[in-house]
N, CA, C and O atoms as CSV, one atom per row, in Angstrom:
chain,resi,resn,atom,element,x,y,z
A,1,UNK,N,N,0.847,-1.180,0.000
A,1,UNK,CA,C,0.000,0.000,0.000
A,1,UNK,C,C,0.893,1.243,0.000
A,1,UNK,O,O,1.410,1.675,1.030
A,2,UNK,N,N,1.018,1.687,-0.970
A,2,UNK,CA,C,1.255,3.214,-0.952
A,2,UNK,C,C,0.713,4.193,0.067
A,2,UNK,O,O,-0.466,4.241,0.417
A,3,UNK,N,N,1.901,5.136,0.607
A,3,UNK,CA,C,1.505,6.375,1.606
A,3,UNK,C,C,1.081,5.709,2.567
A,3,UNK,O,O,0.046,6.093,3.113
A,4,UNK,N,N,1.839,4.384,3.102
A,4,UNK,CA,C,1.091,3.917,4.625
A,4,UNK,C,C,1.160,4.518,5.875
A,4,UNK,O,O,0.313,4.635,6.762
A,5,UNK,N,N,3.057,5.110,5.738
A,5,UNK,CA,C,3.432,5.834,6.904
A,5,UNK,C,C,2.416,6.919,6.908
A,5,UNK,O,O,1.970,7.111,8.039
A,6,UNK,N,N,1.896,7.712,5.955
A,6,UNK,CA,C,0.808,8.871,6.267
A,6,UNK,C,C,-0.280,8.128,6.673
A,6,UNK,O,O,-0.852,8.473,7.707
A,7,UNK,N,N,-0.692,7.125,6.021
A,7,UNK,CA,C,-2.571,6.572,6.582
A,7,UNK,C,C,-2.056,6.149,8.660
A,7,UNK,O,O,-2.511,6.429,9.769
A,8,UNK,N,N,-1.008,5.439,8.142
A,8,UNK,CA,C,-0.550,5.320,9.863
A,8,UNK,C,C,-0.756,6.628,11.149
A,8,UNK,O,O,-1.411,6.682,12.190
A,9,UNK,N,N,0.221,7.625,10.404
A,9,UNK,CA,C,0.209,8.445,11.066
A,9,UNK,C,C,-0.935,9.619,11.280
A,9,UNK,O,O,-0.821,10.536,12.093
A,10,UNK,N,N,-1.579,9.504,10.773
A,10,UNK,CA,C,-3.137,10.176,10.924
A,10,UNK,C,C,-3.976,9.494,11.895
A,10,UNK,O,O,-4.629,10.056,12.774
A,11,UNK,N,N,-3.902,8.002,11.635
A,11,UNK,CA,C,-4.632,7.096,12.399
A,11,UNK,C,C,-4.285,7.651,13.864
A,11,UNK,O,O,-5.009,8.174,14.711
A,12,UNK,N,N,-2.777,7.317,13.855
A,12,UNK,CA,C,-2.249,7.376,15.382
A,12,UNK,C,C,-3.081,8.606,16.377
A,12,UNK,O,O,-3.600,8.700,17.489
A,13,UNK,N,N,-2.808,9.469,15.120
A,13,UNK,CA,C,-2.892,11.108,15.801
A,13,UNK,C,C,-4.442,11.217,15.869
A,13,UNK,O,O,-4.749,12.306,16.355
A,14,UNK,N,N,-5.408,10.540,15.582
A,14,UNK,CA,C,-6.831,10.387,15.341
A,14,UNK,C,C,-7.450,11.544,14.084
A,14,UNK,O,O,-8.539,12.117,14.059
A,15,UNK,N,N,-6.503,11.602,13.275
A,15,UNK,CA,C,-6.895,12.321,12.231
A,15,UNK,C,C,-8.140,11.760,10.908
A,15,UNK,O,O,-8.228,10.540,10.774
A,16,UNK,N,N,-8.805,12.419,10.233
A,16,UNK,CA,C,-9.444,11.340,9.106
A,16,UNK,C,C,-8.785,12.138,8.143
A,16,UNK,O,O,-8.333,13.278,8.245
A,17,UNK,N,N,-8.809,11.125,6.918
A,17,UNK,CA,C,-8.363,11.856,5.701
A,17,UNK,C,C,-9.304,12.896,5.178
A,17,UNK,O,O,-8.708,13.820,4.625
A,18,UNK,N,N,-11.005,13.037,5.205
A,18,UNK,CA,C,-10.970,13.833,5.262
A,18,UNK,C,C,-10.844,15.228,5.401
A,18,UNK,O,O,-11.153,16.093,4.582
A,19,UNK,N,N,-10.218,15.396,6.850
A,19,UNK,CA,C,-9.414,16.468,7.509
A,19,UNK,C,C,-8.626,16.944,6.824
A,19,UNK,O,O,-8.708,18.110,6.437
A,20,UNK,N,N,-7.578,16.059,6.486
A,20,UNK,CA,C,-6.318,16.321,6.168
A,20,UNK,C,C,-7.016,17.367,4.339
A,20,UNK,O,O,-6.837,18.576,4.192
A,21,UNK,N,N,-7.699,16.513,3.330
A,21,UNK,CA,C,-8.149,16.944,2.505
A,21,UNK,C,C,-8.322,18.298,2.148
A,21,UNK,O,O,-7.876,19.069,1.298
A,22,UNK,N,N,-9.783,18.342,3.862
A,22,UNK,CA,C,-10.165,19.720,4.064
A,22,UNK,C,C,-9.384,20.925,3.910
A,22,UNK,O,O,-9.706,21.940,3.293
A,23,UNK,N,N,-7.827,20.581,4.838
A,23,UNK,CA,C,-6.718,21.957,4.484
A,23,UNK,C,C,-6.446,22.051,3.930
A,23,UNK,O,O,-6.052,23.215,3.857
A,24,UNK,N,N,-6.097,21.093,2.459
A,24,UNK,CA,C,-5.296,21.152,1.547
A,24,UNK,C,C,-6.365,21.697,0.081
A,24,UNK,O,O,-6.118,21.883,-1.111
A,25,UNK,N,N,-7.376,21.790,0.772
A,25,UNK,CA,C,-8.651,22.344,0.049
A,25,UNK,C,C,-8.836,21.263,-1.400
A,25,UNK,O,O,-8.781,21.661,-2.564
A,26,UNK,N,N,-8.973,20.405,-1.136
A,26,UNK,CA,C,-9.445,19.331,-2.289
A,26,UNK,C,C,-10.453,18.363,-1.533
A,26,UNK,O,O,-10.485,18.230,-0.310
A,27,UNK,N,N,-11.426,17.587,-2.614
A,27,UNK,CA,C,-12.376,16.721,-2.188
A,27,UNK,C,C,-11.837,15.607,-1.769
A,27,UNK,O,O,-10.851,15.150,-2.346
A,28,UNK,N,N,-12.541,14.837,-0.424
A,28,UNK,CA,C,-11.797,14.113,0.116
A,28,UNK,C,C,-11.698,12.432,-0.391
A,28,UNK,O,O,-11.250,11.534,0.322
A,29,UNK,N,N,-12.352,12.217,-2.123
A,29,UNK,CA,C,-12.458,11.278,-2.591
A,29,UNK,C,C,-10.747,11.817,-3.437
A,29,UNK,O,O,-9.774,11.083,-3.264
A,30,UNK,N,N,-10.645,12.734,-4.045
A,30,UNK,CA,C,-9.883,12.980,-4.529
A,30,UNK,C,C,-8.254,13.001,-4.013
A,30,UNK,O,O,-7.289,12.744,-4.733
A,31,UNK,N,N,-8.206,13.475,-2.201
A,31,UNK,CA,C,-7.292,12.814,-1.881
A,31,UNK,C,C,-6.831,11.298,-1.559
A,31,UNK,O,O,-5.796,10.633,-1.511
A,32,UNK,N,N,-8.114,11.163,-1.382
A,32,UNK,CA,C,-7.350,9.128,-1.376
A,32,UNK,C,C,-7.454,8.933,-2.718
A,32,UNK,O,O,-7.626,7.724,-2.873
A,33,UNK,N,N,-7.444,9.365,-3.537
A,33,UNK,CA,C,-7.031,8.718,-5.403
A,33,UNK,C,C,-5.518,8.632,-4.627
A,33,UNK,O,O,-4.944,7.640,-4.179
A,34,UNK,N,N,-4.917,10.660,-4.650
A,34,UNK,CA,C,-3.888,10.856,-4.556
A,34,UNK,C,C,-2.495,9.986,-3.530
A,34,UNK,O,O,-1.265,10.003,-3.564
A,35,UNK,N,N,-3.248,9.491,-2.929
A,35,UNK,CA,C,-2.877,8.402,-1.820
A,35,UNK,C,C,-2.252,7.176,-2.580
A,35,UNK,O,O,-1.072,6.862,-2.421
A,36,UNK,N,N,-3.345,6.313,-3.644
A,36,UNK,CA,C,-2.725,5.743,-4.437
A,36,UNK,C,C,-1.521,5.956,-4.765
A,36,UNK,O,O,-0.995,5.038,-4.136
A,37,UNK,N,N,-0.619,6.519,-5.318
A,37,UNK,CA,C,0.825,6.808,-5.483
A,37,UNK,C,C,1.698,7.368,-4.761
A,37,UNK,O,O,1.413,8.547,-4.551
A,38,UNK,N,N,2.657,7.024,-4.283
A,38,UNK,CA,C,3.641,7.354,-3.343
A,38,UNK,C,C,4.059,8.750,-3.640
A,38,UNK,O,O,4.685,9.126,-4.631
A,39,UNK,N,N,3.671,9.391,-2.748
A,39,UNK,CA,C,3.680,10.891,-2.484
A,39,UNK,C,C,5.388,11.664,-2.504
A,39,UNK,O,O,6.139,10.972,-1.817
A,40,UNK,N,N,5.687,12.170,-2.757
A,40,UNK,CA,C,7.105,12.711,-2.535
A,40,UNK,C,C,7.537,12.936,-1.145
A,40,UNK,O,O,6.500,12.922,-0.482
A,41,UNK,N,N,8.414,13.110,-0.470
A,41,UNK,CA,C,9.091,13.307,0.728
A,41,UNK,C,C,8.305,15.203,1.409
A,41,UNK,O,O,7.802,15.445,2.506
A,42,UNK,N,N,8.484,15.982,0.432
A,42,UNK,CA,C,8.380,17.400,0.657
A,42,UNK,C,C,6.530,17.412,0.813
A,42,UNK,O,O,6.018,18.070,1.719
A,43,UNK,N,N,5.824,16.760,0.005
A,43,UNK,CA,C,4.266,16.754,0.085
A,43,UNK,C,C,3.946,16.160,1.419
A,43,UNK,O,O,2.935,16.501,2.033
A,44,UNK,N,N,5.070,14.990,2.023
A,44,UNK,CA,C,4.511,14.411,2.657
A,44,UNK,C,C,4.906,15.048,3.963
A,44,UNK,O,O,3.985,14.736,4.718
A,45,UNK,N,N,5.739,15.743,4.617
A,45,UNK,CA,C,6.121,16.530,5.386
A,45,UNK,C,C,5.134,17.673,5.586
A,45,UNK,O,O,4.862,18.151,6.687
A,46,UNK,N,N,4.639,18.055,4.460
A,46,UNK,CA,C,3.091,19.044,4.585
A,46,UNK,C,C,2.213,18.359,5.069
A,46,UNK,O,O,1.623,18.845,6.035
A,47,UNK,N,N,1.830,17.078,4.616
A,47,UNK,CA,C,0.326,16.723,5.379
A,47,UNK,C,C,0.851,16.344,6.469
A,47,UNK,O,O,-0.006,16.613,7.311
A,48,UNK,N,N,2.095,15.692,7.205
A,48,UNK,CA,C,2.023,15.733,8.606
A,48,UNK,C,C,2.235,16.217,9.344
A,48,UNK,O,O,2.069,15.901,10.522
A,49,UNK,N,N,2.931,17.694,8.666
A,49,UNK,CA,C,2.496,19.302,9.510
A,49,UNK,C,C,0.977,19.662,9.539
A,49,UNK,O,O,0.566,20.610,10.208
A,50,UNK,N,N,0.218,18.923,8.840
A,50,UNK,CA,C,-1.147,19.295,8.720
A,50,UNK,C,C,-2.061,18.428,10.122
A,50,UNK,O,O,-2.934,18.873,10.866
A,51,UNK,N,N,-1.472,17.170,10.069
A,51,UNK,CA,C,-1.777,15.863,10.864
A,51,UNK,C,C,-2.261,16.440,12.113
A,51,UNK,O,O,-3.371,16.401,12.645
A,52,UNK,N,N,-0.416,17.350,12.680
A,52,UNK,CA,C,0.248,17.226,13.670
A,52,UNK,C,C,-0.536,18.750,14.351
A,52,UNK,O,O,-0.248,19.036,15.513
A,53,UNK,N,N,-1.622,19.775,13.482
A,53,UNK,CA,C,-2.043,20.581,13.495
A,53,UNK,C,C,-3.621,20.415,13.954
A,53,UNK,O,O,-4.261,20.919,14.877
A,54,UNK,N,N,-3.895,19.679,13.119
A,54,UNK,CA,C,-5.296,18.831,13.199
A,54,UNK,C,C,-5.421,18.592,15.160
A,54,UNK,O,O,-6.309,18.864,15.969
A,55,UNK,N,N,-4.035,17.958,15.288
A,55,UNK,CA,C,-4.631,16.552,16.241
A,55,UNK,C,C,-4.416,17.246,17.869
A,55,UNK,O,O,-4.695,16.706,18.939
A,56,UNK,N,N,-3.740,18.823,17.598
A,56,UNK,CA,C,-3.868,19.646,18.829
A,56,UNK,C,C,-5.066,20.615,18.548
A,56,UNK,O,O,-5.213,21.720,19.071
A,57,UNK,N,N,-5.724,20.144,17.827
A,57,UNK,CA,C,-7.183,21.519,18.068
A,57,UNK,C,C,-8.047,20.918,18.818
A,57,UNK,O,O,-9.078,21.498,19.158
């Protein structure tokens, strides 16, 4: 499975992908397409600044 360490780390933090979606302002069917393919290092450092943002509100 592609992007596990992110599906992991959302889980952990009790995030949904929706959430994550929500900031990045795209539909949240459209980010799990994007999920399908292994995300770059720099994208993926954004959504778990996003995660890690989420999971203290």
């Amino acid at each position: 499975m592609c992007n596990k360490d992110i599906r992991e780390y959302a889980n952990k933090r009790n995030v949904r992908l929706w959430q994550i979606a929500i900031e990045l302002g795209i539909n949240d069917g459209n980010f799990s397409r994007k999920l399908r393919v292994e995300l770059s290092e720099e994208k993926k450092a954004e959504i778990r600044a996003i995660i890690d943002r989420l999971a203290t509100e």
